[in-house]
C-alpha atoms as an extended CHARMM CRD file, in Angstrom:
* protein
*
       255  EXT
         1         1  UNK       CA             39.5880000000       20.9160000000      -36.4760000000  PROA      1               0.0000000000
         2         2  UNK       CA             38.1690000000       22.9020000000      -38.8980000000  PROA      2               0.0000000000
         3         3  UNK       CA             34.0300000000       22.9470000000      -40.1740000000  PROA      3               0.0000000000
         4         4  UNK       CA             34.3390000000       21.9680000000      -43.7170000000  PROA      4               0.0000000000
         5         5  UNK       CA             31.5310000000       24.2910000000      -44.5910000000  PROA      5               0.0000000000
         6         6  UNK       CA             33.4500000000       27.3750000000      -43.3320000000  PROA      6               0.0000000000
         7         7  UNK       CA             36.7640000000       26.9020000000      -42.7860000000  PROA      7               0.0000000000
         8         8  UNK       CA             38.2230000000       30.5570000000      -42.7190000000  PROA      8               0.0000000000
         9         9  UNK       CA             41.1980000000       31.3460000000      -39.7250000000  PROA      9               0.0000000000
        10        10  UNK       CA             38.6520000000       32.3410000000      -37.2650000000  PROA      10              0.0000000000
        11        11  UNK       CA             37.7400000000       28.3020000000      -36.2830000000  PROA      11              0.0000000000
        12        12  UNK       CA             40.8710000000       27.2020000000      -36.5090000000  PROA      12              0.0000000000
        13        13  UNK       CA             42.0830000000       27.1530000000      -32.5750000000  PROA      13              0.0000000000
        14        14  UNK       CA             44.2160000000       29.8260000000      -31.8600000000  PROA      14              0.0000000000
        15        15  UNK       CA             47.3720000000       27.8810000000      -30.6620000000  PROA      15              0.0000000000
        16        16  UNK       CA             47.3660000000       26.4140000000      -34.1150000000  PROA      16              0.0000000000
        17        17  UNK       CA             46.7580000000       29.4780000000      -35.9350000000  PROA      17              0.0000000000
        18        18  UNK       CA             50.2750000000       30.5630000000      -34.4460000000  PROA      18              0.0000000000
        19        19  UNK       CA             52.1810000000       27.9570000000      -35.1120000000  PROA      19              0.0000000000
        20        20  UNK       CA             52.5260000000       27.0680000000      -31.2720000000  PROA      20              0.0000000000
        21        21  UNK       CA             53.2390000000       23.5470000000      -31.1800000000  PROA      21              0.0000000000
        22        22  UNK       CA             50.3980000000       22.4360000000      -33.1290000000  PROA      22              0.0000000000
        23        23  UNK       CA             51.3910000000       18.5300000000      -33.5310000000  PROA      23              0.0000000000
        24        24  UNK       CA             51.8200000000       18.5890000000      -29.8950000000  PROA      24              0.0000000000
        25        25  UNK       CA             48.5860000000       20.5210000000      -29.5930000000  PROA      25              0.0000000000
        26        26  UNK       CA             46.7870000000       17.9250000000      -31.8450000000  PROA      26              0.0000000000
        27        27  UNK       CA             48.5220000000       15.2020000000      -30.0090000000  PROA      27              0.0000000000
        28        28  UNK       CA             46.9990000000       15.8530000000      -26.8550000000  PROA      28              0.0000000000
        29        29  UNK       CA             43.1840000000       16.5520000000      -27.8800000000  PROA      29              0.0000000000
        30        30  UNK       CA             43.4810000000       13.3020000000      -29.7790000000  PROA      30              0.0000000000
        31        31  UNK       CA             44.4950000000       11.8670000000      -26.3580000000  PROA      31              0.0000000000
        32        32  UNK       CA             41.7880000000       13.2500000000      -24.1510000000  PROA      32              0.0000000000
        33        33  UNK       CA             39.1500000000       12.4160000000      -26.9250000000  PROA      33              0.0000000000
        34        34  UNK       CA             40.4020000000        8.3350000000      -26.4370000000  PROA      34              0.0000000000
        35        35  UNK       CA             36.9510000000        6.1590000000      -26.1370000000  PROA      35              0.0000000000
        36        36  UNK       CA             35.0850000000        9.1870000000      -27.7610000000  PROA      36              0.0000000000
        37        37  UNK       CA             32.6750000000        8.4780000000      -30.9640000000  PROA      37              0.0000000000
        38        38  UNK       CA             32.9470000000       10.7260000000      -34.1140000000  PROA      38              0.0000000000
        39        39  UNK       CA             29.6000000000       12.0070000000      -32.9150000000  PROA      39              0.0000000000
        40        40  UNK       CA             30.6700000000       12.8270000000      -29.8760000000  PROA      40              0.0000000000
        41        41  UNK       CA             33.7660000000       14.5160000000      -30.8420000000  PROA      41              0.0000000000
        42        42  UNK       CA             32.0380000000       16.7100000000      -33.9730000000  PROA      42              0.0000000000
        43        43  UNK       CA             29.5140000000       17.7090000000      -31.2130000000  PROA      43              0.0000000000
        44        44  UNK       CA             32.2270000000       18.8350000000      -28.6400000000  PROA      44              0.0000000000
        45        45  UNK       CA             33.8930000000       21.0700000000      -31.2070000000  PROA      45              0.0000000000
        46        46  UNK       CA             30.5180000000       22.2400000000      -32.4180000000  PROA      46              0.0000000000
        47        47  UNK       CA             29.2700000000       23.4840000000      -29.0290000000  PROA      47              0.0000000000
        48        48  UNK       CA             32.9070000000       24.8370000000      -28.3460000000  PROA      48              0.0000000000
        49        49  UNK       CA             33.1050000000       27.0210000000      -31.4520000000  PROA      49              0.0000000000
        50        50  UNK       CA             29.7580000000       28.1360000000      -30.4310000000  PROA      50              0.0000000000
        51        51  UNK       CA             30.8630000000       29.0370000000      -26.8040000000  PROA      51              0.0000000000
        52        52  UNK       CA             33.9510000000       31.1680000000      -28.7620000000  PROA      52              0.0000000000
        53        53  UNK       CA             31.8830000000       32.8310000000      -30.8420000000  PROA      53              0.0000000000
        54        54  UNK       CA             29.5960000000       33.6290000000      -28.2430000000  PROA      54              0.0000000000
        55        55  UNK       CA             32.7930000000       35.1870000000      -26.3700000000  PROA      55              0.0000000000
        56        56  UNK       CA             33.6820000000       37.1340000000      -29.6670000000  PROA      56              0.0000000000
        57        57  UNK       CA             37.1300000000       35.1790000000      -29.8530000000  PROA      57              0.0000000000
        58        58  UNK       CA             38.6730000000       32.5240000000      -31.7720000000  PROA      58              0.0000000000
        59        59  UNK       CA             38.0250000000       29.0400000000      -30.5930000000  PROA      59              0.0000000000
        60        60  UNK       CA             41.5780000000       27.4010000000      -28.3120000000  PROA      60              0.0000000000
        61        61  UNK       CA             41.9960000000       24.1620000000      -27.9440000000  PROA      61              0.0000000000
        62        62  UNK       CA             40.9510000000       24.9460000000      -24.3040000000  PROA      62              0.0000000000
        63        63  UNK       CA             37.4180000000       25.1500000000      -25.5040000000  PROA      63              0.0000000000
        64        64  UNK       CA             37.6240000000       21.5090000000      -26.7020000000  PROA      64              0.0000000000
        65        65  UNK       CA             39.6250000000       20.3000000000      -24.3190000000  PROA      65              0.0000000000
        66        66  UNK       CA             36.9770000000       21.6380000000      -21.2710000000  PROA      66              0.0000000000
        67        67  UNK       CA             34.0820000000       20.3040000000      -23.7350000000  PROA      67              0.0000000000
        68        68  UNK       CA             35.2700000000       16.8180000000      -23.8610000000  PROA      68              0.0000000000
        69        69  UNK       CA             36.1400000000       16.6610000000      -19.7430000000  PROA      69              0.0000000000
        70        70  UNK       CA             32.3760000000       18.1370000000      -19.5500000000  PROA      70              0.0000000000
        71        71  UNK       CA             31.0970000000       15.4500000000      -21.7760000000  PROA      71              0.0000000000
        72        72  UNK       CA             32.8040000000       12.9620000000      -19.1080000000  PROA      72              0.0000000000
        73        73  UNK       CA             31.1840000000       12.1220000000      -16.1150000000  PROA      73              0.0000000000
        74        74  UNK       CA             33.3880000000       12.2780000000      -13.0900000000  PROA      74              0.0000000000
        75        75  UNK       CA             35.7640000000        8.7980000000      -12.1240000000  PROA      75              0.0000000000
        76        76  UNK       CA             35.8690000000        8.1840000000       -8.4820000000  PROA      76              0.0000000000
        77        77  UNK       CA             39.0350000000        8.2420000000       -7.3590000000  PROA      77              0.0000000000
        78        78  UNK       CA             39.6930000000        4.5700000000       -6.4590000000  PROA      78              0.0000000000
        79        79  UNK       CA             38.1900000000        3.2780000000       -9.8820000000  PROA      79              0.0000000000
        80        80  UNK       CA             40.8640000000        6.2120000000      -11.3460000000  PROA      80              0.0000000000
        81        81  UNK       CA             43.4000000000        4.6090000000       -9.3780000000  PROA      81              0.0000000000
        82        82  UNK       CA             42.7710000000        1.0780000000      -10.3650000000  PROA      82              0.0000000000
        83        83  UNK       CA             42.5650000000        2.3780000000      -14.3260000000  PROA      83              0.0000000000
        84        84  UNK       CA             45.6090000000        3.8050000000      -14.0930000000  PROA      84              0.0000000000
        85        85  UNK       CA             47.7500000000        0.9920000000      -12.5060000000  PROA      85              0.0000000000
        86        86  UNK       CA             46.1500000000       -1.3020000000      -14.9690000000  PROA      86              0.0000000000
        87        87  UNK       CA             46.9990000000        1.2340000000      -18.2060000000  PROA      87              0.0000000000
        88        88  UNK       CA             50.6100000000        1.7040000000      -16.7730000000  PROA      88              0.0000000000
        89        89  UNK       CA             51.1470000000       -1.8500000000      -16.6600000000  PROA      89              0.0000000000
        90        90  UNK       CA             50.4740000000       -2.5030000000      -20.4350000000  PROA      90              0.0000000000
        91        91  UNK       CA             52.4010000000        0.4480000000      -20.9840000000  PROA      91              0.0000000000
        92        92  UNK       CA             55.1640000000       -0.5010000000      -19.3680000000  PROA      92              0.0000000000
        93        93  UNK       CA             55.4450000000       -3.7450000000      -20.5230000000  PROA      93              0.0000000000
        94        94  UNK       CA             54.9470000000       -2.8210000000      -24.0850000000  PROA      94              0.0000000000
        95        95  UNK       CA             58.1830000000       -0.5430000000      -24.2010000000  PROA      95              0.0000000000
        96        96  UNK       CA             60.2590000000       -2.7510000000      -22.0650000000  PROA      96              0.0000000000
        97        97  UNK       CA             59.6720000000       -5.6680000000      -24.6650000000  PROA      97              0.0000000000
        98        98  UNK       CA             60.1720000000       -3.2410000000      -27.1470000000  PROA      98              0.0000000000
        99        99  UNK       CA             57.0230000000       -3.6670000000      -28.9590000000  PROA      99              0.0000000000
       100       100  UNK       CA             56.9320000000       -0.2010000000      -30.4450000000  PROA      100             0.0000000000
       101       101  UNK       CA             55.7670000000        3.3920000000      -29.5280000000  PROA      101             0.0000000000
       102       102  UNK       CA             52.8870000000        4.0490000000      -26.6930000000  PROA      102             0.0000000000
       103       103  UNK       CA             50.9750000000        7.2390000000      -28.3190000000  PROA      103             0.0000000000
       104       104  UNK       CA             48.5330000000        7.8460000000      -25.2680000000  PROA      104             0.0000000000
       105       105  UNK       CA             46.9720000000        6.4860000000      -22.2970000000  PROA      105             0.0000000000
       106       106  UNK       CA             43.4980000000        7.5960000000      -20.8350000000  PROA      106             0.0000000000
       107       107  UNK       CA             41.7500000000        6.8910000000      -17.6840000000  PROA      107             0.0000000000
       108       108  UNK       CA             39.4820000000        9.8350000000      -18.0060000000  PROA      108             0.0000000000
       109       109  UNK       CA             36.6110000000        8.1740000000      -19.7630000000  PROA      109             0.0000000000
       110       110  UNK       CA             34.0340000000        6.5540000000      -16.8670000000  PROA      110             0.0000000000
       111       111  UNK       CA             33.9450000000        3.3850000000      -18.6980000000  PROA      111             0.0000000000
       112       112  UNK       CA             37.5000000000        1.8890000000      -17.8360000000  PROA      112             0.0000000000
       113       113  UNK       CA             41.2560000000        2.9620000000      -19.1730000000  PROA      113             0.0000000000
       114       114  UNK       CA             42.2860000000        3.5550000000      -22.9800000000  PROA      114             0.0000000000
       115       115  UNK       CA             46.1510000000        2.9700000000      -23.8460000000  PROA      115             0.0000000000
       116       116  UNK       CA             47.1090000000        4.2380000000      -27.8540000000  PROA      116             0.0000000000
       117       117  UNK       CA             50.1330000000        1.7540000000      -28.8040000000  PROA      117             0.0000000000
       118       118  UNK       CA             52.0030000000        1.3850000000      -32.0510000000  PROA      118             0.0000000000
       119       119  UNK       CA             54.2440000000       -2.4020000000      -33.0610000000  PROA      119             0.0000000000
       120       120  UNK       CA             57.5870000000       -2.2770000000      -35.0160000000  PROA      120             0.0000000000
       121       121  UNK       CA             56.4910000000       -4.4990000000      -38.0590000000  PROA      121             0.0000000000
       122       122  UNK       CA             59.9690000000       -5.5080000000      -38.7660000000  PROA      122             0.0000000000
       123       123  UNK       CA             59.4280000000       -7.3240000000      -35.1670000000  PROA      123             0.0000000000
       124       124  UNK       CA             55.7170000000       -9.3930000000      -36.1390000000  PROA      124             0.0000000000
       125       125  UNK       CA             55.1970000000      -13.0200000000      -37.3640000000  PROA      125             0.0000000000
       126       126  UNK       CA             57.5740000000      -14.7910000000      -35.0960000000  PROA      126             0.0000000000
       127       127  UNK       CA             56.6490000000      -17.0160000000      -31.9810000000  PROA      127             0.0000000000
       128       128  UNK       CA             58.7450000000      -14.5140000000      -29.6720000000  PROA      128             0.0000000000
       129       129  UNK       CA             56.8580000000      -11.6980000000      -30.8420000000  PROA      129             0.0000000000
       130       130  UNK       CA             53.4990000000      -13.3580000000      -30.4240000000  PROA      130             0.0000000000
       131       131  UNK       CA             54.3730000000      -14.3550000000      -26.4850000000  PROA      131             0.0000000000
       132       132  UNK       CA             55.4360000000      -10.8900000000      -25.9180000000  PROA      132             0.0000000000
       133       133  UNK       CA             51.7650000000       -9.6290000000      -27.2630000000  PROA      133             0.0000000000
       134       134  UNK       CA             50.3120000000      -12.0090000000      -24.4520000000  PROA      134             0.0000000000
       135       135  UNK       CA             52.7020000000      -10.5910000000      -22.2720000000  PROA      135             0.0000000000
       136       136  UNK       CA             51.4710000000       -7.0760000000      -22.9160000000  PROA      136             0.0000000000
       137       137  UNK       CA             48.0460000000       -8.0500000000      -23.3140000000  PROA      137             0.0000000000
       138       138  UNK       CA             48.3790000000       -9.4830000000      -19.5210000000  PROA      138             0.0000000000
       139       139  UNK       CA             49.9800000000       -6.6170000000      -17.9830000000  PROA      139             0.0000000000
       140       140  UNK       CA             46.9910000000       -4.9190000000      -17.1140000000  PROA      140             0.0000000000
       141       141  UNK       CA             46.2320000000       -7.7380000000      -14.9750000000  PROA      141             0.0000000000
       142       142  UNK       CA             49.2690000000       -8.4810000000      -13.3380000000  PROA      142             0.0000000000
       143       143  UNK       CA             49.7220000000       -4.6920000000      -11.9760000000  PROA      143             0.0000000000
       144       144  UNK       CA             46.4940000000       -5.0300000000      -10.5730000000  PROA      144             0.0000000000
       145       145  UNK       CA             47.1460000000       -8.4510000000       -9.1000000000  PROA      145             0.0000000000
       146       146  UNK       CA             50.9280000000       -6.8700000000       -8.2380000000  PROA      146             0.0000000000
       147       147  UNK       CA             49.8310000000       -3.3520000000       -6.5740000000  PROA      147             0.0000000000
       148       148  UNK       CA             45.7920000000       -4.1670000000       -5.4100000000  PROA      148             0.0000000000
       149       149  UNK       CA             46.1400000000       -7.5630000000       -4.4980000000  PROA      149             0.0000000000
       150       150  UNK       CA             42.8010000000       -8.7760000000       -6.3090000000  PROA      150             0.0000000000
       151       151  UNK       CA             41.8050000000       -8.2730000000       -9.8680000000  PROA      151             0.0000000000
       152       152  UNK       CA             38.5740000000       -6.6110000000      -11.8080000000  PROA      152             0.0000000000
       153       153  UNK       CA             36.2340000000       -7.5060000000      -14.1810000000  PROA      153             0.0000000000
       154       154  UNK       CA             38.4670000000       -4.9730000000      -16.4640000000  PROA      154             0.0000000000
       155       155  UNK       CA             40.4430000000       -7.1080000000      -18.2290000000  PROA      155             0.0000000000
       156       156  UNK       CA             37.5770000000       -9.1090000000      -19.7190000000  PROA      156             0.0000000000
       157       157  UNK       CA             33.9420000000       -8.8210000000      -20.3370000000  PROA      157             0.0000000000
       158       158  UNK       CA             33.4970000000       -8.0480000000      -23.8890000000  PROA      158             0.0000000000
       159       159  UNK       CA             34.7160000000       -9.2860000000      -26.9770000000  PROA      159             0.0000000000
       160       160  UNK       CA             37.6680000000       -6.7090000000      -27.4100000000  PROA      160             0.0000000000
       161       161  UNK       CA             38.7330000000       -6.9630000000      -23.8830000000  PROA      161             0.0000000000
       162       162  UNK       CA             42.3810000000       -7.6140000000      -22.8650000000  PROA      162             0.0000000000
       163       163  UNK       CA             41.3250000000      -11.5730000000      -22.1260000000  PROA      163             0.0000000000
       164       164  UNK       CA             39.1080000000      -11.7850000000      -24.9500000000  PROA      164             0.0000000000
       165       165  UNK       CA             42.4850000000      -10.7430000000      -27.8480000000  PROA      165             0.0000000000
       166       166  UNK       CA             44.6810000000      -13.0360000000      -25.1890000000  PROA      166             0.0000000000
       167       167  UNK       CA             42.8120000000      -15.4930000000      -26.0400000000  PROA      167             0.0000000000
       168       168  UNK       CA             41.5320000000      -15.4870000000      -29.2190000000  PROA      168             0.0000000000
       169       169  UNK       CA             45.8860000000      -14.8910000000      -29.8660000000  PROA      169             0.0000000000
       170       170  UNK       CA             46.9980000000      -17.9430000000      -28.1120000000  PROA      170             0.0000000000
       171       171  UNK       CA             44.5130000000      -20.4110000000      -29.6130000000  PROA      171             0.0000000000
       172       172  UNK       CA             45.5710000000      -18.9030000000      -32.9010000000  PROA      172             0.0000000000
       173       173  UNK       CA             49.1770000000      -20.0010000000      -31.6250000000  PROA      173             0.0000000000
       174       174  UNK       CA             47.9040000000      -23.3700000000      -30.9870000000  PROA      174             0.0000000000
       175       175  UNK       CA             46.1420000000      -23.8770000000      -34.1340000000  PROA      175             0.0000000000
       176       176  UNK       CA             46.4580000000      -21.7740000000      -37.0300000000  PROA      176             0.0000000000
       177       177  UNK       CA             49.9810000000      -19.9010000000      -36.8140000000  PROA      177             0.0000000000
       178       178  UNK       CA             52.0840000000      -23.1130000000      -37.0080000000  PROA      178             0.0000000000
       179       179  UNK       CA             53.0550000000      -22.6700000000      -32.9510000000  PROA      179             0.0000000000
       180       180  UNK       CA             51.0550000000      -25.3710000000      -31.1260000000  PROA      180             0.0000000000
       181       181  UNK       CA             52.4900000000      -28.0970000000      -28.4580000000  PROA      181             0.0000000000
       182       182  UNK       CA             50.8670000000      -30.7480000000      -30.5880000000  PROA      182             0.0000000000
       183       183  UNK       CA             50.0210000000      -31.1580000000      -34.2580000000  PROA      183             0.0000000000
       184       184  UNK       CA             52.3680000000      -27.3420000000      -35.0850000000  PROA      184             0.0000000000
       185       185  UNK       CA             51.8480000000      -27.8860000000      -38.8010000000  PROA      185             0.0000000000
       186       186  UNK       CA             48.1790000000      -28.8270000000      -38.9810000000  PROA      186             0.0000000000
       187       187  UNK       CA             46.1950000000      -25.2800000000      -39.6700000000  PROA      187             0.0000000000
       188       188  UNK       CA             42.6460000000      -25.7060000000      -37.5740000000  PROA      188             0.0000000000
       189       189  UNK       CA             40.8000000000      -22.4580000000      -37.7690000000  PROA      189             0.0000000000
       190       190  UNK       CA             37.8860000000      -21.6250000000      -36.7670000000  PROA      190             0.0000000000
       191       191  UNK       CA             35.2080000000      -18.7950000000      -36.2070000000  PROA      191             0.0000000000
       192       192  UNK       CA             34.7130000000      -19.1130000000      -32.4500000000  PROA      192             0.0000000000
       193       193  UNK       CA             37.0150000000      -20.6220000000      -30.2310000000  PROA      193             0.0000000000
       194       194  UNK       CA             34.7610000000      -20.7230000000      -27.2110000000  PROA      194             0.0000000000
       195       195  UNK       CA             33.0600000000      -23.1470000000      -28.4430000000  PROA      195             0.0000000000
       196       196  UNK       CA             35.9870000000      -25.4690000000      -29.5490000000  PROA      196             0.0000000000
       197       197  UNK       CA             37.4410000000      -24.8960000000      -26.2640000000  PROA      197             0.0000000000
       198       198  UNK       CA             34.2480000000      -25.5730000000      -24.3710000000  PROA      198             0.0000000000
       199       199  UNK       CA             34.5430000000      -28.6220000000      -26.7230000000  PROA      199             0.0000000000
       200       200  UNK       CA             38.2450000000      -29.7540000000      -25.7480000000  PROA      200             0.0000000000
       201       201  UNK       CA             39.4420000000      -29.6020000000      -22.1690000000  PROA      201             0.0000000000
       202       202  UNK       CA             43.2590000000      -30.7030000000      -23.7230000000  PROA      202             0.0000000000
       203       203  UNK       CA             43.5590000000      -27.8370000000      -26.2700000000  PROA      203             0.0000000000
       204       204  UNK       CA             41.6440000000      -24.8460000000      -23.5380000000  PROA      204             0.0000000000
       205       205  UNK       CA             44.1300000000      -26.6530000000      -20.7860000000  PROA      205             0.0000000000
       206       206  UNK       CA             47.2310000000      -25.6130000000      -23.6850000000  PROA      206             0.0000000000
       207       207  UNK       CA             45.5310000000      -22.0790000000      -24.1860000000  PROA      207             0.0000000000
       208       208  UNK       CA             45.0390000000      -21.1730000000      -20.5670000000  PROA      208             0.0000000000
       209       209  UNK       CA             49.0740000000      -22.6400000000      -20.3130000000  PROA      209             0.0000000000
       210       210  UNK       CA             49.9950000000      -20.2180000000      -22.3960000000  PROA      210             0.0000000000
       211       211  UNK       CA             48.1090000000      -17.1060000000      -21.0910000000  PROA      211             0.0000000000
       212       212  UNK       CA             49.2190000000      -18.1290000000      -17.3920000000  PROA      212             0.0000000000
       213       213  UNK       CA             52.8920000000      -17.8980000000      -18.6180000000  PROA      213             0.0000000000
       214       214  UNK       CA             52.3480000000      -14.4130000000      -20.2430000000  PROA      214             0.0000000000
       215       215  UNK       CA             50.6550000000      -13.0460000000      -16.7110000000  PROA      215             0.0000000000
       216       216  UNK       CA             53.8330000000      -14.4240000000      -15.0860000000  PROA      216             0.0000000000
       217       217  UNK       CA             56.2170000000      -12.6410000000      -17.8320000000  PROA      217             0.0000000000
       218       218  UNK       CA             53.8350000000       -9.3140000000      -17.7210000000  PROA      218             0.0000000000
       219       219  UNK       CA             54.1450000000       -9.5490000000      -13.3380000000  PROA      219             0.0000000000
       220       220  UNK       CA             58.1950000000      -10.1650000000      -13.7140000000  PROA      220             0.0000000000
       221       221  UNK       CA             58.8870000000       -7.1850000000      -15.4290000000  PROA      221             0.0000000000
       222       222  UNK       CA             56.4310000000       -4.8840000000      -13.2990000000  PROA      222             0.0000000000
       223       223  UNK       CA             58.3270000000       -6.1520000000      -10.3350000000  PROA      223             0.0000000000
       224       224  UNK       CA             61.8020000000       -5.4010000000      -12.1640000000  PROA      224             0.0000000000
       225       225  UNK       CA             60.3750000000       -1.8420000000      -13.2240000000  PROA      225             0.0000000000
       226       226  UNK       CA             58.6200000000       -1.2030000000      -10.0720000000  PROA      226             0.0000000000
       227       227  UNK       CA             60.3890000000        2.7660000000       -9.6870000000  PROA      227             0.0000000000
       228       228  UNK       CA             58.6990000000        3.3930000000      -13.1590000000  PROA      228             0.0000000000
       229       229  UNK       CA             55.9350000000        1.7110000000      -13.4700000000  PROA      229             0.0000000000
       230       230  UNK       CA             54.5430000000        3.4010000000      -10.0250000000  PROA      230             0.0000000000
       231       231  UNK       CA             56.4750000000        6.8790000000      -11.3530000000  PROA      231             0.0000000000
       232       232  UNK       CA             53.8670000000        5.8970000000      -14.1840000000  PROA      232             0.0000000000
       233       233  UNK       CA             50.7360000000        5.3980000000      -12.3510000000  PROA      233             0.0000000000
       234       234  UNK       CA             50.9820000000        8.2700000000      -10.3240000000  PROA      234             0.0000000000
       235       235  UNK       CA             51.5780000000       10.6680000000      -13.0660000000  PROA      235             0.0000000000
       236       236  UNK       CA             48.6320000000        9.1940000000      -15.4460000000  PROA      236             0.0000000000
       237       237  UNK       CA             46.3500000000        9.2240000000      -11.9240000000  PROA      237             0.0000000000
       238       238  UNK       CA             47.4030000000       12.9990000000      -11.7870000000  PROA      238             0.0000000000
       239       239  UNK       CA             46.9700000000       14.4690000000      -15.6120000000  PROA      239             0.0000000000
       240       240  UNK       CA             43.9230000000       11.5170000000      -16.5490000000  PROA      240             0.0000000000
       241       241  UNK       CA             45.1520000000       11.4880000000      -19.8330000000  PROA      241             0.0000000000
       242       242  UNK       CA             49.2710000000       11.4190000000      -21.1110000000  PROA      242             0.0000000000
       243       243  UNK       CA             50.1030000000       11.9490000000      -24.6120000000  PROA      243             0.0000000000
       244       244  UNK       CA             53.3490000000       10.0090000000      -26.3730000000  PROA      244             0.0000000000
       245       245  UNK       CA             55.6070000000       12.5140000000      -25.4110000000  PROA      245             0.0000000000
       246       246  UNK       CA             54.3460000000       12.4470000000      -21.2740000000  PROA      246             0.0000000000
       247       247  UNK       CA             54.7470000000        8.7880000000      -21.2730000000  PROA      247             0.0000000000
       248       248  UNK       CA             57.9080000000        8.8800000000      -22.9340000000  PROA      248             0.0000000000
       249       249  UNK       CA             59.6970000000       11.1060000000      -20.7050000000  PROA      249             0.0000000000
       250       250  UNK       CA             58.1900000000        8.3040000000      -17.7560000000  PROA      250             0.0000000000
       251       251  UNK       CA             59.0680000000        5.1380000000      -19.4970000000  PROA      251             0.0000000000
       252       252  UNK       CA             62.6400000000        7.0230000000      -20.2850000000  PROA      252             0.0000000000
       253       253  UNK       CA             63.7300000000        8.6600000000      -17.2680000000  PROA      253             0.0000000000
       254       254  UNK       CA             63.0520000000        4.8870000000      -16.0970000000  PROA      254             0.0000000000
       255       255  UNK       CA             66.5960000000        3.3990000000      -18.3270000000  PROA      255             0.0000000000
């Protein structure tokens, strides 16, 4: 994190200057800063290297890391709890179906959770991979349905909410990937599937079918992983942010 207009040794933090673990370093700024804006995160360092120079001492990744928990407002503790049940869950669920790699989760933001996950592309394009996206997709869900009994507005609301990608993913299934109940081979796209669905109680009856299954797959495996998925929870309640290597050691110690 270095200005481009003066980039001599004295910006760079000093854990990176040394050599001391400066992926990992990297890693977990990238982590905290989840849900951030380029603005906001060029800001941060700015008024960080200012607070180091005004110390007369290279800038740490300390100085960042305080500037973007001060450019937070404060979670109450039951919303933090509920984020990070709900993050754990698609977490969880993602590297039990073996989707790929989960980089980061982050429930430090004030405007809901953040989870960083990777896919194996050798695993894409089939109808089993597809049902275990809607499984993931719904795991944020089930573990709130599973651990608080009632569910929040959290999963949809906006366009790239967990709900809105379920569902935009399963009518794809039905009409465009070659995976529907009826009429598989006829390729029906369309630009907004609200309104088709709005339009056809039969197909939005198929959709729904499809992302009731995945909550039910997603709420299965919570209840199998229950020791890790709470082991989970608790830890991402405790730090407010976990880079790959944090939820790793969870997910792992889990097997």
């Amino acid at each position: 994190m270095t200005d481009p207009k003066n980039s001599n040794a004295s910006e760079v933090p000093a854990a990176v200057q040394t050599g001391n673990s400066a992926d990992a370093i990297l890693r977990r700024l990238a982590t905290r800063a989840m849900g951030l804006t380029g603005a906001d995160i060029e800001r941060i360092v700015r008024e960080a290297r200012l607070k180091a120079r005004r110390s007369k001492r290279a800038i740490g990744y300390e100085d960042i890391e305080d500037g973007i928990r001060g450019h937070r407002p404060p979670v109450p503790y039951n919303l933090r709890w509920r984020y990070a049940f709900h993050e754990a869950g698609h977490a969880v669920v993602h590297h039990a179906l073996d989707l790929g790699p989960v980089r980061g989760l982050n429930i430090d933001t004030g405007e809901g959770g953040y989870n960083l996950v990777g896919f194996h592309a050798w695993a894409t394009d089939t109808r089993d991979w597809y049902e275990n996206m809607l499984t993931m997709l719904m795991a944020g869900r089930a573990a709130e349905q599973l651990v608080l009994k009632r569910v929040s507005s959290g999963s949809g609301g906006t366009d790239d909410s967990d709900l809105a990608r379920a569902t935009r993913l399963a009518f794809d299934m039905e009409r465009t990937l070659g995976f529907g109940s009826e009429h598989p081979l006829l390729y029906r796209p369309h630009r907004d599937p609200g309104t088709v669905l709005d339009r056809d109680p039969e197909l939005a009856a198929r959709v729904h079918g499809r992302l009731e299954a995945a909550l039910g797959r997603a709420a299965a495996i919570l209840r199998r992983r229950r020791p890790t998925f709470n082991a989970l929870a608790k830890a991402l309640l405790e730090a407010h942010a976990m880079d790959q290597t944090a939820v790793m050691d969870v997910l792992a110690g889990g097997e």
